[in-house]
C-alpha positions as CSV (number, residue, x, y, z in Angstrom):
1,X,-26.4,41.3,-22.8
2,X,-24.7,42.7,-19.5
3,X,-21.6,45.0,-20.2
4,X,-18.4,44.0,-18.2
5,X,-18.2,47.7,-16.9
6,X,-18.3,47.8,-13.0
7,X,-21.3,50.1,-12.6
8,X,-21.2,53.3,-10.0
9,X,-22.4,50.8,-6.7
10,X,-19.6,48.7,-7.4
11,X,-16.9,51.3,-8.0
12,X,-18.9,52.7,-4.1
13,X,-18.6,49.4,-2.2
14,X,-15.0,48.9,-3.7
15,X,-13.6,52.2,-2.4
16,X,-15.5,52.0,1.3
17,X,-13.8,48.7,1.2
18,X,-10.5,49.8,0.7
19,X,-10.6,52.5,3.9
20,X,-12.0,49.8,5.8
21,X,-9.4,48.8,8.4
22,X,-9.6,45.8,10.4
23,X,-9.5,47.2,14.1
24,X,-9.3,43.3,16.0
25,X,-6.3,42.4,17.7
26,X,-4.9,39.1,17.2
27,X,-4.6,37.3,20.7
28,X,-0.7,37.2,22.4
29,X,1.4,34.1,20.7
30,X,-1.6,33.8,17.8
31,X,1.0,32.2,15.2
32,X,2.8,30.6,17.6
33,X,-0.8,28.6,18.5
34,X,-1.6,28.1,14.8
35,X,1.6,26.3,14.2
36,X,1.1,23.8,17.0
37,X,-2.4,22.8,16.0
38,X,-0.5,22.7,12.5
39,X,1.8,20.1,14.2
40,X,-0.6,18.2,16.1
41,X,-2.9,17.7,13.3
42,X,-0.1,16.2,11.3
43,X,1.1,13.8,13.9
44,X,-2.0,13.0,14.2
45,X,-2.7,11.5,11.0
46,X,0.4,9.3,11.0
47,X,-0.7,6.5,8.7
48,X,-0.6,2.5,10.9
49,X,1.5,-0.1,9.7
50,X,-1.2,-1.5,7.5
51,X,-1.9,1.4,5.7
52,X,2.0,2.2,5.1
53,X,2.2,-1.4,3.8
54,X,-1.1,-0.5,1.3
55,X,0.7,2.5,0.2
56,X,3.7,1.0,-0.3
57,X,2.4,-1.4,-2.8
58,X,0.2,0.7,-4.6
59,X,3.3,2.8,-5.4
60,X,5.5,-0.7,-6.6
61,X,2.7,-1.9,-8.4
62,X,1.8,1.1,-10.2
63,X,5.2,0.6,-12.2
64,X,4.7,-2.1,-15.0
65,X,8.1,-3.1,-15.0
66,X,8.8,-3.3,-11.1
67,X,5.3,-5.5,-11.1
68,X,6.0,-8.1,-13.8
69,X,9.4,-8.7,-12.1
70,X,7.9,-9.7,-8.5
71,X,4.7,-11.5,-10.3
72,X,7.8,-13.8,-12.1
73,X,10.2,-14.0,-9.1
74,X,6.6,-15.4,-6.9
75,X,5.2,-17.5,-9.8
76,X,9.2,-19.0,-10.0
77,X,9.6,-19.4,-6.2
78,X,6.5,-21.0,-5.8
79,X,7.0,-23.8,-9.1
80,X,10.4,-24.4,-7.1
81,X,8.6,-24.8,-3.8
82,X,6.2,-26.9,-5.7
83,X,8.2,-28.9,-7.4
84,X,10.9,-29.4,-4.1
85,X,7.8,-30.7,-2.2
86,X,6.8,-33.1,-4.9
87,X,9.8,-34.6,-5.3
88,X,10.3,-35.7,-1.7
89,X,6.8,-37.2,-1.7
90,X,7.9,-39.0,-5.1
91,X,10.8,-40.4,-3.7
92,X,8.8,-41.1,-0.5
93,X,6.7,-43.1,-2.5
94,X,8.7,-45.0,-5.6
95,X,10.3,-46.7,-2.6
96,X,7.7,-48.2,-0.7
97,X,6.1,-49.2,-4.0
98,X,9.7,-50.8,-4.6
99,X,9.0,-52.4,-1.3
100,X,5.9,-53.9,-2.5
101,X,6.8,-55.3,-5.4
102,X,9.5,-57.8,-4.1
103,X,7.6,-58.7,-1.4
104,X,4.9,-59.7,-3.4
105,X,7.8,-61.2,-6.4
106,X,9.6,-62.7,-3.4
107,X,7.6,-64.8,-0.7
108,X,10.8,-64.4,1.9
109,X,10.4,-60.7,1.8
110,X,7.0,-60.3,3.4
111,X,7.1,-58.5,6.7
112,X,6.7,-60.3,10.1
């Protein structure tokens, strides 16, 4: 089994690497450079509108609470608009059959 000691080559390379000093220059306005491609790399990856939208509901949705509330307001507007539209074509309806019937009771009735 290998011992955890750092043997004599180790305890070598680690003090030759400690009086090694770097002797490059970094170029004139280096961090100034770095920030900017910082800065364009983030503008860059603005998200479009569809993926803001995608985003936006994977965060509502991943709340229980928040999601049962707009799946009952949707399934409650769309019975309304459901039952609005019905109704019209009901009415629409029950009166021409009332039409119908007293022309066919009624001989006088039938149109022209």
């Amino acid at each position: 089994m290998p011992e955890n000691r750092p043997s004599e080559k180790d305890e070598a390379l680690s003090k030759l690497l400690q009086t090694w000093k770097p002797e490059a220059q970094l170029p004139p306005r280096f961090q100034e450079a770095v920030w900017r491609r910082i800065e364009c790399a983030e503008t860059a990856r603005t998200p479009s509108l569809l993926q803001t939208l995608a985003i936006w509901v994977e965060r509502t949705f991943s709340r229980p609470a928040l999601a049962a509330s707009y799946v009952a307001i949707l399934l409650v507007t769309g019975v309304g608009a459901g039952y609005w539209h019905a109704e019209g074509k009901t009415a629409k309806a029950e009166s021409e059959w009332r039409t119908r019937y007293v022309q066919t009771v009624d001989p006088y009735q039938m149109p022209r």
